[in-house]
FIMARMAR-651682 format. One record per residue (C-alpha): x, y, z. Coordinates in steps of 0.25 Angstrom, whole numbers, padded with zeros to 4 digits, always signed. Layout:
% FIMARMAR-651682
XYZ ...
***
This chain:
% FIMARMAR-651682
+0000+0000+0000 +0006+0013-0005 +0012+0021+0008 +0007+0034+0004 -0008+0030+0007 -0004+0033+0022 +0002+0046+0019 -0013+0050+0012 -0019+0044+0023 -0013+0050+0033 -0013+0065+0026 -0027+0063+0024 -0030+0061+0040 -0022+0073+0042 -0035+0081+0039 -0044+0073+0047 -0052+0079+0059 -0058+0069+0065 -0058+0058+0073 -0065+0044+0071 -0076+0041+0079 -0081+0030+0073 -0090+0020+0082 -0087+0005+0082 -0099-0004+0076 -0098-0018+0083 -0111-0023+0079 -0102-0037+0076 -0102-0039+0089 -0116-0037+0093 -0111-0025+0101 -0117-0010+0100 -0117-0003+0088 -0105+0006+0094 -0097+0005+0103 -0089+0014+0113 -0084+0004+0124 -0070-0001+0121 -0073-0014+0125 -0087-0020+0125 -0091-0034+0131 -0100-0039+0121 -0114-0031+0129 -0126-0038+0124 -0118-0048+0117 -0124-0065+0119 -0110-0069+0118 -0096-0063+0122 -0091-0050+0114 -0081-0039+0115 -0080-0029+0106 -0066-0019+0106 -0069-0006+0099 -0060+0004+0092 -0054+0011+0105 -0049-0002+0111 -0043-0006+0099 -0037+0007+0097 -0029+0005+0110 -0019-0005+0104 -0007-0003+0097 -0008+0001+0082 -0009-0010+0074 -0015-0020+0084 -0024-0029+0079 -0038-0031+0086 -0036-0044+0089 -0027-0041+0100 -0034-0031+0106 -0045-0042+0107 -0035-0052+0115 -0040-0042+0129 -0054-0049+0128 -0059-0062+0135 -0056-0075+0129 -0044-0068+0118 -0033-0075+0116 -0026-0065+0106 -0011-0068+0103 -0001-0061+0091 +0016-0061+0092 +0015-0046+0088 +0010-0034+0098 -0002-0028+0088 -0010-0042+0087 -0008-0040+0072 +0002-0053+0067 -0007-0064+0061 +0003-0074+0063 +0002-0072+0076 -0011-0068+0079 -0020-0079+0087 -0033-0074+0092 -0041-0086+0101 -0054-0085+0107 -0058-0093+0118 -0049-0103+0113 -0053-0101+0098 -0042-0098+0089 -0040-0088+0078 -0047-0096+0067 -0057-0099+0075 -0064-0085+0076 -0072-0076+0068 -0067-0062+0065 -0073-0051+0055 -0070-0037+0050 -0084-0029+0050 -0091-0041+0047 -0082-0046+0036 -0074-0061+0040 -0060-0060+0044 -0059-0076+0044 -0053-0083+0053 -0040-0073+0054 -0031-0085+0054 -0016-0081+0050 -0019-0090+0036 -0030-0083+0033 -0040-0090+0024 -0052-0083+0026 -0050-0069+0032 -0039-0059+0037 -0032-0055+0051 -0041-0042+0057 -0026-0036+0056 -0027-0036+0041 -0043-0034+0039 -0043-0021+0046 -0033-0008+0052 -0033-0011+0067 -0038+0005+0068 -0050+0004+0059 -0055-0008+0068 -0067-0001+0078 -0071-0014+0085 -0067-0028+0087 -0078-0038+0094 -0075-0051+0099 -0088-0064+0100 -0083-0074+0109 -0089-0087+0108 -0101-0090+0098 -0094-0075+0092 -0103-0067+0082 -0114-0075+0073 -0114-0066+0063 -0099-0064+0061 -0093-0070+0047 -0083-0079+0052 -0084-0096+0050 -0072-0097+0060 -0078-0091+0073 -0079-0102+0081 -0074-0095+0095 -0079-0080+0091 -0078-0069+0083 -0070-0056+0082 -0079-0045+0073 -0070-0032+0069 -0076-0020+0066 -0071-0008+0057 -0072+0007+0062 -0082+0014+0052 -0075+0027+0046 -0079+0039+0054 -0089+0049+0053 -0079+0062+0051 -0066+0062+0045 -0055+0056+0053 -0041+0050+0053 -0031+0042+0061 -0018+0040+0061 -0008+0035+0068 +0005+0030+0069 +0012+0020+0078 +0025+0014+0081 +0033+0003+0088 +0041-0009+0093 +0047-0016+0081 +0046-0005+0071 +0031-0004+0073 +0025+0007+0064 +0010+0008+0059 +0001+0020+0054 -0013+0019+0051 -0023+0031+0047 -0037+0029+0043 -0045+0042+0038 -0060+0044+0038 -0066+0052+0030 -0079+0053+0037 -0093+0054+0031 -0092+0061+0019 -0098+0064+0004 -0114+0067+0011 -0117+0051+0010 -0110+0048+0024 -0098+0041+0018 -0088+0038+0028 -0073+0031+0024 -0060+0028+0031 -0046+0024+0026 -0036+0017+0034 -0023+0012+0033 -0011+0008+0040 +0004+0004+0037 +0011-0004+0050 +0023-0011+0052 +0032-0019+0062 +0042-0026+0063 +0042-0039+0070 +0045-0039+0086 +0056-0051+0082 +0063-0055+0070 +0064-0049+0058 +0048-0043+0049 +0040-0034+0051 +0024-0036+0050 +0016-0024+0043 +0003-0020+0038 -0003-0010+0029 -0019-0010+0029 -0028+0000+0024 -0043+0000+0028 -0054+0007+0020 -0070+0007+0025 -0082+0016+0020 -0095+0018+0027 -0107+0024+0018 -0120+0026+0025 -0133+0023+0014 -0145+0029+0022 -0146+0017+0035 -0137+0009+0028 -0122+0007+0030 -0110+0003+0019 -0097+0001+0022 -0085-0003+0015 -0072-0007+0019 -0059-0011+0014 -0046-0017+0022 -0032-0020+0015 -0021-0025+0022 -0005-0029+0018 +0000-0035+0030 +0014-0042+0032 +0019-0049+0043 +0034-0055+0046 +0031-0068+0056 +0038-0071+0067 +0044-0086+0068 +0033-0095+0075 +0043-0101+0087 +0040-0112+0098 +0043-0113+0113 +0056-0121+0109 +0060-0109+0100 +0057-0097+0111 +0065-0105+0120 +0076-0107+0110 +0077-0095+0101 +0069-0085+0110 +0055-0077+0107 +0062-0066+0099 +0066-0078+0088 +0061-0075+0074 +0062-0080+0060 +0075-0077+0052 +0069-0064+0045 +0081-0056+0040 +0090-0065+0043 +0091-0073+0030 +0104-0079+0031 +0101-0087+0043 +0085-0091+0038 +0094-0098+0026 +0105-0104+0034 +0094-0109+0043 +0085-0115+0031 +0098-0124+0029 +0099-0127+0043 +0109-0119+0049 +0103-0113+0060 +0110-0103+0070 +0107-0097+0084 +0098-0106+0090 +0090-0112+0078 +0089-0127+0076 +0077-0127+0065 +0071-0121+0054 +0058-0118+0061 +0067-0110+0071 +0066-0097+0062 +0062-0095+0046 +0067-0086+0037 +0054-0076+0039 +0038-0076+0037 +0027-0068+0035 +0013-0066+0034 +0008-0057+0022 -0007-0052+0019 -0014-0043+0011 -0028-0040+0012 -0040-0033+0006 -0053-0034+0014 -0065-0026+0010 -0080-0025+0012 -0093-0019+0010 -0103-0018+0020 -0117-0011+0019 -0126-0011+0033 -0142-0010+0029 -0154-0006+0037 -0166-0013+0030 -0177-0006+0038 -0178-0005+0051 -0175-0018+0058 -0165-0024+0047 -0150-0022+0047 -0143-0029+0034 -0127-0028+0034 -0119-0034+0022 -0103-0035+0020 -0096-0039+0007 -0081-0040+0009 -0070-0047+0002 -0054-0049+0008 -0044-0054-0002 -0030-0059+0005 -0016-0062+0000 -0009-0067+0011 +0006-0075+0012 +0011-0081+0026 +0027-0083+0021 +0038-0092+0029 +0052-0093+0025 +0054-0107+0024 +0067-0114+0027 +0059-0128+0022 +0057-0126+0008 +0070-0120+0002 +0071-0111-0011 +0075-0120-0023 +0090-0115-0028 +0088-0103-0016 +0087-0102-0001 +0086-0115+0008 +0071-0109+0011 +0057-0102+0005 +0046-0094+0008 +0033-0102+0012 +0019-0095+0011 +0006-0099+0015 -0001-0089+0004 -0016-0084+0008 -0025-0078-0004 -0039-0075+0002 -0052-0068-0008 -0066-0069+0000 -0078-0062-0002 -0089-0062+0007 -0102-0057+0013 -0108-0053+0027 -0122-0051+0028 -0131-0050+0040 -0146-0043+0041 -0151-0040+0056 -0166-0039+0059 -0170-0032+0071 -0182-0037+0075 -0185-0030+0089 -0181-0042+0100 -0174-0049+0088 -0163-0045+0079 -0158-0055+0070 -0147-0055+0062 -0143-0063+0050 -0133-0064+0040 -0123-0072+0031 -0108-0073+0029 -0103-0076+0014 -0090-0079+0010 -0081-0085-0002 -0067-0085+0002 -0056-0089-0008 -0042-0092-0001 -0030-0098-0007 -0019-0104+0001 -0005-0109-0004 +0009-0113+0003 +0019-0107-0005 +0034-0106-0006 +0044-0096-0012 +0057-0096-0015 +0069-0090-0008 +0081-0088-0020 +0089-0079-0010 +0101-0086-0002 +0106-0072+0007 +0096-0064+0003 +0081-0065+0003 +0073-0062-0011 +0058-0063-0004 +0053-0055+0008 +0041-0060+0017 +0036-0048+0019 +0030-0049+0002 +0019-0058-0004 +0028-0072-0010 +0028-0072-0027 +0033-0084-0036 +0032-0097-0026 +0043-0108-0025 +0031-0117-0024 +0016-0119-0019 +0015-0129-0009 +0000-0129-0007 -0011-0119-0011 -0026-0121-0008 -0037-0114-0013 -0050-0113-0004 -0063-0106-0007 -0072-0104+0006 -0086-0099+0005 -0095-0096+0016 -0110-0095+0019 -0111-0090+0036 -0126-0086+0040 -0132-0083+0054 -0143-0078+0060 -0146-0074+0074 -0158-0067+0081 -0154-0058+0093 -0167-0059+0103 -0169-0047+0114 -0178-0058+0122 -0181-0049+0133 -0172-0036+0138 -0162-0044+0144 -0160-0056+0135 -0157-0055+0123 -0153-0069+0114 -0146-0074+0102 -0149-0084+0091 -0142-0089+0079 -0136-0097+0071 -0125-0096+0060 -0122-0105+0049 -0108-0108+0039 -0105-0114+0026 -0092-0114+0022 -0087-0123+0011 -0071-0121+0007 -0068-0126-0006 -0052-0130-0008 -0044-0131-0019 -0029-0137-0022 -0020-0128-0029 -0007-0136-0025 -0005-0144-0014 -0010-0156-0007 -0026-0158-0014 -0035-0153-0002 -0046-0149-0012 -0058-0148-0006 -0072-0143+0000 -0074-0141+0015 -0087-0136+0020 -0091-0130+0033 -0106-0129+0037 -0112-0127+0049 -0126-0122+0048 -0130-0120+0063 -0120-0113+0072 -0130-0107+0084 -0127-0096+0094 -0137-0092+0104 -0135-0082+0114 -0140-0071+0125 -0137-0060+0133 -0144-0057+0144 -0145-0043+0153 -0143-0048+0166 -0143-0032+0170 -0140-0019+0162 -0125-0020+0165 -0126-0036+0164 -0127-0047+0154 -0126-0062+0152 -0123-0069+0138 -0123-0082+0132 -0120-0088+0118 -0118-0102+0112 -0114-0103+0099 -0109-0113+0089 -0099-0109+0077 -0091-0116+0068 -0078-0115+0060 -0079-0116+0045 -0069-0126+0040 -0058-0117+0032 -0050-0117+0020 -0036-0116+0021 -0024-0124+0020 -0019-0121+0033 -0026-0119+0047 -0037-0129+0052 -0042-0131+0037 -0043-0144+0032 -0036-0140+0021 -0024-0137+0031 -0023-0152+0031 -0014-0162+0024 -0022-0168+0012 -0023-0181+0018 -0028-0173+0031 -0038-0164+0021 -0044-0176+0015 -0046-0184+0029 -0051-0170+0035 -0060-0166+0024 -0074-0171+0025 -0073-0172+0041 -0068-0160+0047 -0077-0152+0054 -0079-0137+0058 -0074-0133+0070 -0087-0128+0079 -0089-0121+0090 -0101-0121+0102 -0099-0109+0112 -0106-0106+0124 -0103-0092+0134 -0111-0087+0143 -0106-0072+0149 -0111-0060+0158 -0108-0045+0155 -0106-0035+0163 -0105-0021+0166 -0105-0009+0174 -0102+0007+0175 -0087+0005+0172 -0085-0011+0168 -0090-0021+0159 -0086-0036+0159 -0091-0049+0153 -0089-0064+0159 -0091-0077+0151 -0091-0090+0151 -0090-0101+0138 -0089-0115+0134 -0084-0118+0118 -0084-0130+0112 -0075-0130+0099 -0079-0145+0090 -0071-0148+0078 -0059-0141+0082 -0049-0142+0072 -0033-0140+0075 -0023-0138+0062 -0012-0144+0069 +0002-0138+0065 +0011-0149+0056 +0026-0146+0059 +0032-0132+0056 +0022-0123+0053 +0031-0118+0042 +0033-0130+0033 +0017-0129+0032 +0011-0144+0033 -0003-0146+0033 -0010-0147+0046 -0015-0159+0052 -0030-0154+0057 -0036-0160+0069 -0051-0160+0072 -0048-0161+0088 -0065-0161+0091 -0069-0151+0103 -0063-0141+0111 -0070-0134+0124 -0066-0122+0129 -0073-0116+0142 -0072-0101+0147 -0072-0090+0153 -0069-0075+0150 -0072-0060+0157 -0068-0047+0153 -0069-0035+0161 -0068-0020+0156 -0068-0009+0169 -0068+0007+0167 -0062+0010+0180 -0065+0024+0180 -0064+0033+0167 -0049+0031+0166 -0046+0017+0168 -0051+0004+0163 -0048-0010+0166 -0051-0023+0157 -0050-0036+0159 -0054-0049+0153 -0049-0064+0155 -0053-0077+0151 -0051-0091+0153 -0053-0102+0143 -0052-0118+0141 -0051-0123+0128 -0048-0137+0127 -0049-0148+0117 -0058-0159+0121 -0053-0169+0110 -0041-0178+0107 -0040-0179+0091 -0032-0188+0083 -0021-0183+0072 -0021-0188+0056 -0012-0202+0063 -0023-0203+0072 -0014-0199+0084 -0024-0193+0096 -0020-0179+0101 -0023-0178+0114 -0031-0164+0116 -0043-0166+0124 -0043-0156+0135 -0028-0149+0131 -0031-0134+0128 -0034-0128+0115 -0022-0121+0109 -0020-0106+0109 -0031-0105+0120 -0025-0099+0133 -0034-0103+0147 -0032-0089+0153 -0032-0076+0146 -0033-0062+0152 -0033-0046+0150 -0031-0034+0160 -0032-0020+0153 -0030-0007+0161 -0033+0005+0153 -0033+0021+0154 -0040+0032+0146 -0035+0046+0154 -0038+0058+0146 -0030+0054+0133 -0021+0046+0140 -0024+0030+0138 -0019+0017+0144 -0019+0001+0143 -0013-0010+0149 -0015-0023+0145 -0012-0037+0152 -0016-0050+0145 -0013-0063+0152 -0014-0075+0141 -0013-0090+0147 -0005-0100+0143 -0007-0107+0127 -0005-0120+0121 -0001-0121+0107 -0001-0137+0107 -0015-0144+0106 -0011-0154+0117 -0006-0142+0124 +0009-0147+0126 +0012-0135+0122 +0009-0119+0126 +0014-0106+0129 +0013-0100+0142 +0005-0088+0148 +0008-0074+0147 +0005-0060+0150 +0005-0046+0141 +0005-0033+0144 +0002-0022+0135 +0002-0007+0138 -0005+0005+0130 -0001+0020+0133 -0008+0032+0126 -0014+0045+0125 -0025+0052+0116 -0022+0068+0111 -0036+0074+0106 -0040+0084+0099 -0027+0090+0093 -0031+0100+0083 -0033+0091+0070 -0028+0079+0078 -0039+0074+0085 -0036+0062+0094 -0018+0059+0095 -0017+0043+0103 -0001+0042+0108 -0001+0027+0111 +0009+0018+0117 +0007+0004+0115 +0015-0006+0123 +0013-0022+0120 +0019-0034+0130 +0022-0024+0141 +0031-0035+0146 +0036-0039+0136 +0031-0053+0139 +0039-0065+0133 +0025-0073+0129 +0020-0083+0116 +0008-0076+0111 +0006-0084+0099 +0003-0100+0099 +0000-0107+0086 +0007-0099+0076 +0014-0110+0068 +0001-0118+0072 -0003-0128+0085 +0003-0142+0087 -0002-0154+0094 +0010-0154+0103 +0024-0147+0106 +0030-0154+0117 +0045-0146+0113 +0040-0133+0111 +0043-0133+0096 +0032-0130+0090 +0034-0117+0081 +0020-0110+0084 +0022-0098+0094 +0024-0083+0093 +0031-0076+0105 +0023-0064+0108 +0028-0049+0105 +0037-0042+0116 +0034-0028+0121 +0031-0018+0111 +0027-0004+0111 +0021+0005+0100 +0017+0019+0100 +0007+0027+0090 +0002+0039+0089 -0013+0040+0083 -0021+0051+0076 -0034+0054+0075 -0040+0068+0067 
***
């Protein structure tokens, strides 16, 4: 993207005179139609919500993805080996002991997939939108959101939702800097209602960059975001547009045995090409004794193009009919240099790629009938996803000198050794009638149902052709919320949800099998289901609100991809349907306005996930599981947050304790507990002359500088690690500090 865009944009602001004030709709999470609270726990809600608006989010450091400022509430489990949230590699959210893929997540209504690092159906939040233009993030627990489009929800949704442009013209910029070389600018500029018709518009964009906090990269962005609203009489259209180059150096996945031997601050050879040569031929120096101890370098490389159209009718006075149309195309590359396949007649290694091309197209459509004591909504999800997957290899000709860089898209293969193509289309409808049965009790009834069919096709590699359907045509949820008092409510929702079988040839796909796995596999697997049950009471006074519940999930079909030697030589899974797991729990959240300075929040949980099955591998050896803890799933976790707003003067400490993890399914192996601290410093200027709002900001993250694993399962789970060795752990980042400056007219 051309450079000189910012310098227009930023000139552009320079005559802005006023500041955004734009309200955050969280109408996905069933909340009000605005709101003001930083925090809300989910009022009038049948099952477990949180919303976090605009301001909370705004608190982070720049650049911080929205999923970590999520980790602070009840049953999160949120990890990244960087401090902004923001490396996918990294990134792990878990949800009462649901992982990543198992979640639901949309962007105004449009499906984000399963936000899995190999995407096949969606993008990272990071990518689909600029952290700042994001005015609310809420969080369903459990059954999670009916309506949401998402065949992966199993243990919850997370529904984003973009700030509308404001009302009067407006800019921000800002600028921030860092540890690491840390340096990001963003400016959006709204041109406010304009041309008699109400138009209103914003353009965004932002250019960021790091380098790593170890070894040699660096990991940077550019995004620029575009959204229109038109009013048409009662009738709203919106359009928006999102495009995102994003390029990320990895770190070296490492093992227990490897910390303990090399150290946490151990990275891939990077720069050092000499020595990622002499290593390919197996002369190792220092303290490496393998090739897996460090490679040559990797990356993650995506581009995307995200855009929709949305238009939201009144039909009369008790009908509400809202339509989005949006299409994301995806070229995506996840490069490894190799020391396993050399360069014929050049270097003793390659480049390996796991290439991504995503084109989908899709629907969201959903009518609302308010009917006095009944409002019910109904609506339907299309999609046609065409995703093409290969595992390629390109040659390095340079003996002393590189000739590629893993910061650019490959060109001109050694070789293809596999490349799918899978087309997946699906059919999601739901309906569900919200009954006021008296004043105080209100209920929830509906059901959703999914078809999704994935077609395969062999373009080279092993012959895994083939059709695999997923359809489940009754998924119930049923819920209420009763008003115990004014200030007091109880809620209850059970709910059963499935995961649709995917299409990719990695993950927990069937077509992430061997052949011979595919074939057995094929016309038997089933899809991993989900029956929740919670029961909690809200509360709230003058100066606190609070929430306590209780749950019990039972997870049948539960399907494990089970890692097969060195994640980078790239063998097929072996995938394991290891039958039911049970998870029981308990979670509360507390948020105190101590007086009109001071706030206090806390939130803690404790869960038990546990599989209630043995299973047997492809040589029909039993794998003893039953009872051991489900991977990735820590018993305790909890949060303390002490804030302060004087004046223009703000403050926040915040401590998170997370328990201790296993990354092993028979729990043999696991990474102990530990504590962070993170501190934010600030102060607000108003009103100076054309400026009017100046934040100064100091961000602080690991306080500590706590020596913790925050990652588990990078390079994938094992059934066992007895030695320590298996390569599938990122050591969390040290203390960092960043400062920004951030300017409102």
């Amino acid at each position: 993207m051309n450079k000189t865009l910012l310098a227009l944009l930023i000139a552009a602001a320079s005559g802005a005179v006023n500041a955004q004030t734009t309200a955050i709709n969280t109408s996905a999470a069933g909340a009000a139609a605005q709101v003001e609270e930083t925090m809300v726990f989910g009022r009038g809600e049948t099952r477990q919500v949180h919303v976090l608006g605009a301001a909370e989010l705004a608190e982070y450091p720049a650049g911080t993805s929205p999923l970590k400022a999520v980790e602070k509430l009840p049953g999160v489990n949120f990890q990244s080996a960087d401090p902004y949230g923001a490396y996918e590699w990294s990134t792990r959210i878990v949800v009462r002991g649901f992982g990543q893929n198992q979640l639901g997540f949309t962007l105004d209504d449009v499906p984000l997939g399963d936000m899995s690092y190999g995407n096949h159906n969606g993008l990272h939040i990071s990518r689909a939108i600029i952290s700042e233009n994001i005015g609310a993030v809420a969080l369903s627990q459990g059954a999670g959101s009916l309506a949401a489009a998402s065949t992966s929800n199993l243990g919850g949704t997370l529904e984003f939702t973009s700030l509308d442009p404001a009302t009067e013209f407006a800019a921000h910029v800002d600028g921030s800097v860092g540890s690491d070389s840390a340096q990001r600018a963003f400016v959006r500029v709204d041109s406010g209602e304009f041309g008699g018709a109400g138009t209103r518009l914003f353009l965004s964009y932002v250019d960021q960059t790091t380098d790593k906090w170890k070894g040699d990269g660096e990991q940077q962005q550019e995004a620029l975001n575009f959204k229109i609203v038109q009013s048409i009489g009662e009738a709203k259209l919106t359009g928006f547009y999102s495009y995102s180059d994003r390029v990320e150096n990895d770190y070296q996945d490492m093992s227990l045995e490897m910390i303990d031997r090399l150290g946490r601050d151990w990275d891939n050879y990077g720069a050092d090409y000499a020595r990622a040569v002499a290593a390919a031929q197996g002369n190792f120096t220092g303290k490496v004794n393998s090739l897996d101890d460090a490679y040559w370098d990797a990356a993650g490389l995506r581009e995307d193009n995200v855009g929709y159209i949305a238009l939201d009718l009144p039909l009369g006075s008790v009908t509400d009919w809202k339509t989005t149309i949006y299409q994301h195309t995806n070229e995506g590359q996840g490069l490894w240099g190799t020391p396993y396949v050399p360069t014929p007649n050049g270097a003793p290694l390659s480049i390996r790629t796991t290439e991504y091309d995503i084109d989908r197209t899709g629907v969201v459509s959903g009518l609302t009938f308010d009917l006095g004591d009944h409002s019910v909504n109904a609506g339907l999800w299309i999609e046609t996803n065409d995703f093409n997957q290969a595992r390629r290899f390109y040659g390095e000709t340079g003996l002393v000198k590189p000739t590629r860089s893993f910061t650019e898209f490959q060109r001109n293969p050694l070789l293809t050794q596999w490349e799918y193509e899978f087309t997946t289309d699906t059919l999601q409808l739901h309906i569900q009638d919200s009954w006021q049965a008296t004043d105080a009790l209100r209920i929830e009834l509906g059901v959703k149902s999914m078809e999704v069919e994935v077609d395969a096709g062999t373009v080279v590699g092993d012959n895994k052709t083939g059709s695999i359907e997923t359809s489940e045509n009754f998924l119930p949820q049923l819920g209420f919320v009763y008003d115990l008092t004014d200030k007091q409510e109880i809620y209850s929702t059970l709910g059963k949800n499935a995961r649709a079988l995917i299409g990719s040839a990695t993950g927990t796909s069937p077509f992430s099998a061997t052949q011979a796995g595919f074939e057995e596999i094929r016309d038997s697997i089933q899809p991993e289901t989900a029956t929740s049950l919670e029961l909690g009471w809200r509360f709230r006074g003058d100066s606190f609100e609070g929430v306590m519940t209780a749950y019990y999930v039972e997870f049948d079909d539960r399907l494990l991809a089970i890692q097969q030697g060195s994640a980078i030589i790239g063998s097929f899974n072996a995938l394991a349907n290891v039958g039911a797991v049970e998870a029981i729990g308990l979670e509360a959240g507390l948020n105190w306005q101590i007086n009109d300075n001071w706030y206090w929040y806390n939130s803690a949980s404790l869960n038990d996930s546990t599989y209630s099955d043995d299973y047997f591998t492809e040589g029909n050896t039993r794998v003893a599981l039953s009872g051991k803890t489900v991977v990735d799933s820590p018993e305790l976790m909890f949060n303390s947050e002490l804030g302060l707003e004087m004046g223009g003067a703000f403050a926040k400490l915040h401590f998170k304790h997370t328990g201790e993890r296993y990354y092993t399914y028979t729990n043999d192996g696991s990474v102990d507990a530990y504590n962070l601290l993170n501190l934010s410093l600030g102060y607000r200027f108003e009103d100076l002359g054309a400026l009017k709002q100046l934040t100064a900001q100091l961000d602080i993250t690991n306080l500590t500088d706590e020596d913790y694993i925050s990652t588990v399962g990078s390079g994938g789970f094992s059934n066992t690690d007895p030695n320590g060795t298996a390569q599938t752990l990122l050591p969390g980042a040290p203390q960092q500090a960043f400062f920004s400056l951030k300017a409102m007219f």
